[in-house]
N, C-alpha and C positions, 0 to 999 in steps of 0.2 A: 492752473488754478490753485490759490491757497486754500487751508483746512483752518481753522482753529482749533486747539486741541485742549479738554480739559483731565488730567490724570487725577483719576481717583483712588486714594491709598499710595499717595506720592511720597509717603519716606519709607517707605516700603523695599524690598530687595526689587523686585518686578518696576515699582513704581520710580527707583532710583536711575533704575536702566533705561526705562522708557524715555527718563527726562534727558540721560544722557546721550542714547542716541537721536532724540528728536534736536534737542540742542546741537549735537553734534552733525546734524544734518545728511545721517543716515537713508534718511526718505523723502528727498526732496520736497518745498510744498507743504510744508509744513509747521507753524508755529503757535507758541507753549501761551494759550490763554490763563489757564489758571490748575489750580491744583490745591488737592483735598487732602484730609488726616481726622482721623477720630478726634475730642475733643479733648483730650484727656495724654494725646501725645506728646511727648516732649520736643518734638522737632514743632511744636504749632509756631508758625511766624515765621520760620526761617526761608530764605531765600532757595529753591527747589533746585535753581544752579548748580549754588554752591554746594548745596546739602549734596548734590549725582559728582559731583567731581567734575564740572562742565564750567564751574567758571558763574559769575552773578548774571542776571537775566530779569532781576524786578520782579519774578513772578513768587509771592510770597503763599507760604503754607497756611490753608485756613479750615476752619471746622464749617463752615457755611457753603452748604452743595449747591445754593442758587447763586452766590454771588461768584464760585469756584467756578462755574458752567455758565456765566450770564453771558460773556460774549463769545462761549464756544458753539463749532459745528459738532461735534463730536466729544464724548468723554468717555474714555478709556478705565475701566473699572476693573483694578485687580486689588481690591479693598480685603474685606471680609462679609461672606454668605448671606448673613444678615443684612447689615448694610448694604448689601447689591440691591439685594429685593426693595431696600425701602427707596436707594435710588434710581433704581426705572420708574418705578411707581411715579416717582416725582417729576423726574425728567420725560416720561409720557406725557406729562402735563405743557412741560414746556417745549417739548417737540426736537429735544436734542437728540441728535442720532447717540447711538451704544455702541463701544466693543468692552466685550465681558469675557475675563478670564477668568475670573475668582471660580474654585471648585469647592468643593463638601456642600453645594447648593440642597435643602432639604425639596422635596416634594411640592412643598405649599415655596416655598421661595420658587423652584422654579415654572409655579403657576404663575406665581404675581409675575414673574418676567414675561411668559407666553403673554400673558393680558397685556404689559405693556408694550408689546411685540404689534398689537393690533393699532399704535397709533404712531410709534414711532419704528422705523429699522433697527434692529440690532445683528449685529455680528455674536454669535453664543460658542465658546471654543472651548476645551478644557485645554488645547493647547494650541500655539501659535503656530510652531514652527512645519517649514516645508516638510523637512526628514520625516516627523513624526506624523503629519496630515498623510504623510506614501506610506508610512507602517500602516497607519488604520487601514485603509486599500489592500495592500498586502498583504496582511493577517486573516480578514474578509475570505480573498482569495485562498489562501491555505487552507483556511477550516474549510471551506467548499469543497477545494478538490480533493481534500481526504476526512469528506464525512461517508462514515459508516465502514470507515478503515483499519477499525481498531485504535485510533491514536488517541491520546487523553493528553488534554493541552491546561497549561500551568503559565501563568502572568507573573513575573516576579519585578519588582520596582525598589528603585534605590534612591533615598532623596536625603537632605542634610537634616540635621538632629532639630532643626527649630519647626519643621512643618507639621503643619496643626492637624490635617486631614488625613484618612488613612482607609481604604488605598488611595492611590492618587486619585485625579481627575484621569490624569491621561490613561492608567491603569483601567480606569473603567472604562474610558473611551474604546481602549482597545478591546475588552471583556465584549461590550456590547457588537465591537466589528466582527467578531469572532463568532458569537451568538447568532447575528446575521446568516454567516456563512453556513452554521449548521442549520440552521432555521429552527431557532428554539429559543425559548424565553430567560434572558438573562439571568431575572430576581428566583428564577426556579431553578435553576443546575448551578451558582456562585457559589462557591464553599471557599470561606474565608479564613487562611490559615487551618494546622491541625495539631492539636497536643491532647494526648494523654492516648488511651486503647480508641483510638476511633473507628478502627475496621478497613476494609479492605476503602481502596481507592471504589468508586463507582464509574460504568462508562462514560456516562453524561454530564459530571460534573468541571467548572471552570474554577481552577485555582487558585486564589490570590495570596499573594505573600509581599509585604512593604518592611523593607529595611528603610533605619534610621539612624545617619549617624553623620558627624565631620561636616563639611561643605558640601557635601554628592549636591551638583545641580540637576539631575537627572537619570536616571538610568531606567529604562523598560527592555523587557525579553520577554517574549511570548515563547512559548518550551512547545513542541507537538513532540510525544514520546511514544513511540511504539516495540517490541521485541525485537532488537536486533540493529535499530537508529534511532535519531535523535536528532530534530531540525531544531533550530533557532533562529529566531527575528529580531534583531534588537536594535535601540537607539540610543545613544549617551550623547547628552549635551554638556558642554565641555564651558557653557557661558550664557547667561539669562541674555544677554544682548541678541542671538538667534528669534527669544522668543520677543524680545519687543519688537524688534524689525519688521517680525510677522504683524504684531498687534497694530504697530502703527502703518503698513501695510493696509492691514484691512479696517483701519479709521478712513485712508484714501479711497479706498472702495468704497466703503457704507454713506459715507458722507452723500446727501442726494438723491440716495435708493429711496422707494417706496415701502410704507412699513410692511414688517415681516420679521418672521426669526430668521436668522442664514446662519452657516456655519462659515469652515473654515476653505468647505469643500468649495461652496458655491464662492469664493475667494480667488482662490487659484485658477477653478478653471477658467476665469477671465484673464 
């Protein structure tokens, strides 16, 4: 069975890849209805083909989210935070399925998407990819089996100099898999970078640290440190094409579900 697929924030790094391997017929089953850009982009009008390095496809770049999504099953949203929120809200209405990867989502943004979640499916991920969906699981597990061990665990992430949010999505994704593990509240032990006399380390606290520089497409390590070792978990994506694979991946999935939020877990395990 085909999908129709609408990308949202298609001249985008994420948005260029998507179009490229959907074009390129990465995920069988699937083709390119239309495709979205802030209003104010310079790419507005251009052909999404040509714009991915795939070659022309008619599918032209537009500032209008209804006419972008009219004949799609699905639209694929890795826009900006703002913009997501405002298009579930809309696309609840019109009953297109979601996958959503945009991250630095605030509180209230990611209400309006819960609310939208009640009429239409989405897919909610801060990452796509397989590797990274086994570290969350993984990390989970380590903080589990050495809570109350003495080890003080540290997140560090490395992405390219133009990324807007900080820490990442995925960075936090894993924070929260880790919190799981100890059984304790994220927003309460997250300590965000340190400069100047800040004191001793505490037991219970979770460390984040985000470099920024060059191209890095990726990098996350989860640090578990104690006297005497030093475990590490890490992932380096070496190309956004992993993470669209996944996204459009789980447009195949979502397409047809009954609404709901799902991640990336309920994804795989099928």
């Amino acid at each position: 069975m085909s999908h129709r697929i609408a990308i949202l924030g298609a001249a985008g790094r994420m948005g260029r890849a998507l179009a490229r391997c959907l074009l390129g017929g990465d995920v069988p089953g699937l083709q390119l209805a239309g495709a979205l850009e802030s209003p104010e982009h310079p790419q507005q009008g251009a052909d999404v083909g040509e714009l991915a390095g795939a070659g022309r496809c008619d599918v032209l770049i537009t500032d209008d989210l209804l006419s972008a999504a009219e004949n799609a099953d699905v639209a694929i949203d890795f826009s900006f935070h703002a913009a997501t929120a405002e298009h579930a809200a809309a696309l609840s209405g019109k009953g297109t399925a979601m996958v959503i990867g945009t991250t630095g989502l605030t509180d209230e943004e990611f209400q309006s998407i819960e609310e939208a979640s009640i009429r239409i499916p989405i897919v909610l991920a801060p990452n796509m990819s397989v590797g990274v969906n086994l570290l969350f699981s993984l990390a989970e597990q380590a903080a589990a089996a050495l809570r109350g061990k003495g080890y003080d665990i540290e997140i560090v992430e490395r992405h390219h100099r133009l990324k807007k949010d900080a820490p990442s999505g995925t960075a936090l994704g894993l924070g929260r898999a880790v919190a799981r593990g100890l059984e304790t509240n994220l927003d309460e032990v997250a300590r965000h970078g340190r400069e100047g006399i800040t004191g001793e380390r505490t037991d219970d606290e979770i460390g984040f640290h985000s470099v920024r520089g060059g191209d890095v497409v990726g990098d996350h390590t989860v640090i578990f440190a104690t006297s005497g070792e030093l475990i590490e978990l890490s992932h380096r994506a070496t190309t956004r094409d992993t993470f669209a694979i996944g996204a459009l991946r789980a447009a195949t999935w979502v397409a047809g579900r009954k609404a709901g939020l799902y991640s990336m877990k309920d994804v795989l395990k099928d």
